[in-house]
Phi, psi and omega in degrees: 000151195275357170236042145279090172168156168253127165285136197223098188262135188109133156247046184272207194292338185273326157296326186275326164310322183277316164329312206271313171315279196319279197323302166325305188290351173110022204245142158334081174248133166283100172279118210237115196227112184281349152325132166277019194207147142341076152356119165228061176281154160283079199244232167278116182268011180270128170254146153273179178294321199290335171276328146320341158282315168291343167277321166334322201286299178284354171066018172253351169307346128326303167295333176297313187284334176297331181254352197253193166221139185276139192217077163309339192233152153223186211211148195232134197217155185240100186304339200271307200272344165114203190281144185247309193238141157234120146253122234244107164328287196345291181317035201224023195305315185247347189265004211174104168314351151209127219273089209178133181247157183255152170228085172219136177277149176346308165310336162288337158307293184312320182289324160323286171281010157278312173299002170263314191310317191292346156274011187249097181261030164234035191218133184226151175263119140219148239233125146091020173263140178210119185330150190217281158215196198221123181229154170207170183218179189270035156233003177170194189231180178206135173217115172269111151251157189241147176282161153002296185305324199108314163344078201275164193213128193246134172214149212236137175227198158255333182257196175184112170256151137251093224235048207226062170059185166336309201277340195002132170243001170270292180303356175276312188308302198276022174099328208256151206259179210203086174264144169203226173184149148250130177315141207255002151247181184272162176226105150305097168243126165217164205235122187197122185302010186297141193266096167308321209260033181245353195242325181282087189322095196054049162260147211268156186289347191224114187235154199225082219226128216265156157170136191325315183253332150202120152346190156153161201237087208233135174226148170244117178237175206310350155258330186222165188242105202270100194271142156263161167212152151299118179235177197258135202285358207256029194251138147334134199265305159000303168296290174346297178267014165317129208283329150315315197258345162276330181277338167306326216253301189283341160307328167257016169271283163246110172325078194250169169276184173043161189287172171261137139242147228265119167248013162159153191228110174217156192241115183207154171316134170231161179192144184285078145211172189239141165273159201287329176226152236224307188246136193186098195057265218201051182213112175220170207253138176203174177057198175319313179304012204245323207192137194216086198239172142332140171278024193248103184119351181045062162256341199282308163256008145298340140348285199297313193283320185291350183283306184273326175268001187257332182264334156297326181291319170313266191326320171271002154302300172305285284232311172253059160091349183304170173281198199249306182322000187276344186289292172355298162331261177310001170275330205272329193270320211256319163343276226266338152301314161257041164254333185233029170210282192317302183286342164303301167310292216290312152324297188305326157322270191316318194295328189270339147303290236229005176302139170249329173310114189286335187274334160312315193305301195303288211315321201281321165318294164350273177335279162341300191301278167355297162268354166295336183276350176229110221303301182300312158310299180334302194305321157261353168302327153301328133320313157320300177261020170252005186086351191285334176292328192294357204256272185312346167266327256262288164338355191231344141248158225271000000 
């Protein structure tokens, strides 16, 4: 029947991933994209191991590191005083093929898995729909989407993830709420080939760099090098991105002769929240649509992507007979990752980023140092923040 199959709105990395599960296992998918295209924004460029591990499965992780930049280390920074912490991924050996964070942007993913996908002739794409609402029954789901034109267009499948960002137009349709808070400044990222890392001293490819009046984030990936800064929300986006007001801003990041040049910029609202529900009848949630945090700390989409083979892994089970009740698991488990792990690090981040109590500061550097210096602390704060502990607590709920 034609609507024995699951429908997957959206088609960044947490949709295509799931897709590609599902597709493997033999199951029908409509994958639904409102975009008239593969989405190729500069959004997140961090892979952590465990999600690099998890791809491995799909044969694309090779082409991802051939196209990435490989980061044994990342760098906890004093803007003033220079590196305070290095943490050397590698101890991460036994724990993960591959002991490492990758700087390759997203889109490269995606593309990887369509093109594994386009040869699969129970996998259907389609381009330029954008979700409208969601309806089920006790056989299946409806999903009305509208074209360019206005035009709806119903498409019936029996499951439905929903994987269609922030804006979720699945999670809005069914109600479920999406409490949080917003951070109350904008976060400025711009990309520019200047090589910090020939100007900067013993600076690490993934860097963190704390400081009382402003922060900054600088990551590198093989061509260019990407800064984040805090900006002020009430400054004019006009200005804000300007090419003056942009060279103002990296001229205090780093002081150079001559202008930077800018091959992109952009500025947006971040915000902290988690949805109430994650699974709701044959309708479930994955990704942004799910949990929405900082970037500080690379988590959201890896998050996201762990979102997805943990609700595929579910959805094929129900598909070869399990109860639907079995969908519950996963709301109870990726729920609870992200309220005490994703959004917590990434909270933690920012505030320690962004400390002005100088005694708060010392303490918390202290702290770092400390644990890069005692092997078994390194070892589990790496897990920790590389995400591999939240996988492995996962097995303890029920």
């Amino acid at each position: 029947m034609p609507e024995s199959r699951v429908i997957v709105v959206g088609a960044g990395p947490v949709g295509l991933v799931a897709a590609t599960c599902l597709a493997e296992a033999g199951i029908p998918v409509t994958v639904v994209e409102a975009e008239e295209a593969l989405p190729d924004g500069i959004r997140a460029s961090t892979f952590h191991s465990p999600t690099l591990d998890m791809l491995d499965r799909f044969g694309v992780t090779d082409a991802l590191i051939e196209q990435g930049l490989v980061c044994p280390t990342w760098q906890y920074r004093d803007r003033e005083a220079g590196p305070v912490a290095t943490f050397d991924l590698t101890l991460l050996k036994d724990d993960t093929n591959h002991p490492y964070r990758l700087q390759c942007e997203q889109w490269r993913l995606t593309r990887l898995l369509r093109d594994r996908l386009a040869g699969n002739p129970d996998v259907t794409f389609t381009y330029g729909l954008k979700a409208a609402a969601v309806r089920q029954d006790d056989s299946g789901v409806t999903l009305t989407a509208t074209d360019a034109g206005e035009v709806s267009h119903i498409i019936r499948g029996s499951f439905l993830i929903g994987a269609d960002g922030a804006r979720s137009a699945v999670r809005k349709s069914l109600g479920i709420g999406f409490d949080g808070m917003t951070i109350p400044e904008l976060f400025l990222t711009v990309s520019t080939p200047y090589p910090f890392h020939e100007a900067m001293p013993d600076l690490a490819n993934i860097a963190y760099l704390s400081d009382p009046d402003e922060w900054l984030v600088l990551l590198r990936n093989r061509s260019r090098w990407r800064v984040l800064v805090p900006a002020d929300p009430e400054e004019p986006e006009d200005l804000m991105l300007s090419d003056a007001r942009v060279e103002q801003r990296m001229q205090a990041v780093l002081p150079k002769d001559g202008p930077y040049e800018i091959v992109h910029r952009t500025a947006y609202r971040v915000h902290e929240r988690v949805a109430e529900h994650y699974a709701m009848g044959r309708v479930f949630l994955a990704g942004d649509a799910a949990h929405v945090n900082n970037p500080l700390g690379g988590m959201g989409m890896n998050g996201g992507i762990h979102d997805a083979f943990n609700v595929s892994e579910k959805l094929i089970m129900v598909w070869r007979g399990a109860p639907l009740e079995t969908m519950g698991r996963y709301e109870r488990q990726r729920r609870k990752v992200a309220l005490d792990v994703v959004q917590q690090q990434a909270l933690r981040n920012r505030e320690m980023l962004n400390q002005r109590d100088p005694a708060v500061r010392k303490a918390h550097q202290d702290s770092m140092r400390g644990i890069v210096e005692d092997r078994e602390k390194h070892h589990a704060f790496l897990l920790r923040t590389s995400m591999i502990q939240s996988l492995r607590d996962l097995e303890k709920v029920a």
